[in-house]
C-alpha positions in Angstrom: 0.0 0.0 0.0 1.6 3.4 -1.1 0.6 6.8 0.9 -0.1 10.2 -0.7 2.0 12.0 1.3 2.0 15.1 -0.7 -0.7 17.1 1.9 2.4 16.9 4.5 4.9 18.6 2.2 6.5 21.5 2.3 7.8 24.1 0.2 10.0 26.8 0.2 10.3 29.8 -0.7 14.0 32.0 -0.1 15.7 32.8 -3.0 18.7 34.5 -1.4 21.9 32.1 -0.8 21.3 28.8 0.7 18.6 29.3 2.8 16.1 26.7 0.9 18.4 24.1 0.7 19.9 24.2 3.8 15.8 24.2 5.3 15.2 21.2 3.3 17.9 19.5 4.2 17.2 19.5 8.1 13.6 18.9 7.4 14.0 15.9 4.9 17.1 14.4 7.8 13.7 14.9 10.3 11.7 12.7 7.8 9.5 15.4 6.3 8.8 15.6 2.5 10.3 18.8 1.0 10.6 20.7 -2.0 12.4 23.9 -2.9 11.0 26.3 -5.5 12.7 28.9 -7.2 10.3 31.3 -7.1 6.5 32.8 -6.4 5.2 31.4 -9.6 6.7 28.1 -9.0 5.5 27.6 -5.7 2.3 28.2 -6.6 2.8 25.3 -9.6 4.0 23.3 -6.9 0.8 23.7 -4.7 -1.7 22.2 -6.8 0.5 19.2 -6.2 -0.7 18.9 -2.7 1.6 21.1 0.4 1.3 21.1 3.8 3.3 24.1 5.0 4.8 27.0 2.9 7.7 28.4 4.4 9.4 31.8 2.8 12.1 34.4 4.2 11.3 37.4 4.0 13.1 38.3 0.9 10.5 35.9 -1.0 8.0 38.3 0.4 9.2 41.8 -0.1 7.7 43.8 -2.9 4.9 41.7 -4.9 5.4 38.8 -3.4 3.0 38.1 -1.0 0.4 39.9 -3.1 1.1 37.4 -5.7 0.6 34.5 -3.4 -2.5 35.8 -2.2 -3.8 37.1 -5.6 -2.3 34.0 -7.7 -2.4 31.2 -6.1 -4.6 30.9 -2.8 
């Protein structure tokens, strides 16, 4: 029997550095599903997939980005 686990993943959002990796990495070693995105528009790709949590710094958010999210993709 195989589980959809695609309602606990989570994505992120912080598209400065390392940031997204380094999240992912320490939530995958915790044994959470995970997936980076590059940015606004493909997170909001990524959620019709199924997501659990969306995690952004706030880089992700300054100017239109949290308008987007709420406009785009909610």
């Amino acid at each position: 029997m195989t589980l959809d686990r695609s309602a606990e993943r989570v994505l992120i959002l912080a598209p400065v550095g390392r940031d997204a990796e380094l999240m992912c990495t320490y939530l995958e070693r915790a044994g959470m599903l995970c997936k980076t995105c590059d940015d606004m528009d493909s997170l909001c790709s990524e959620m019709a997939g199924g997501v659990g949590a969306l995690v952004f710094t706030d880089e992700a958010l300054a100017q239109a980005g949290a308008t987007h999210l709420l406009a785009e993709c909610l």
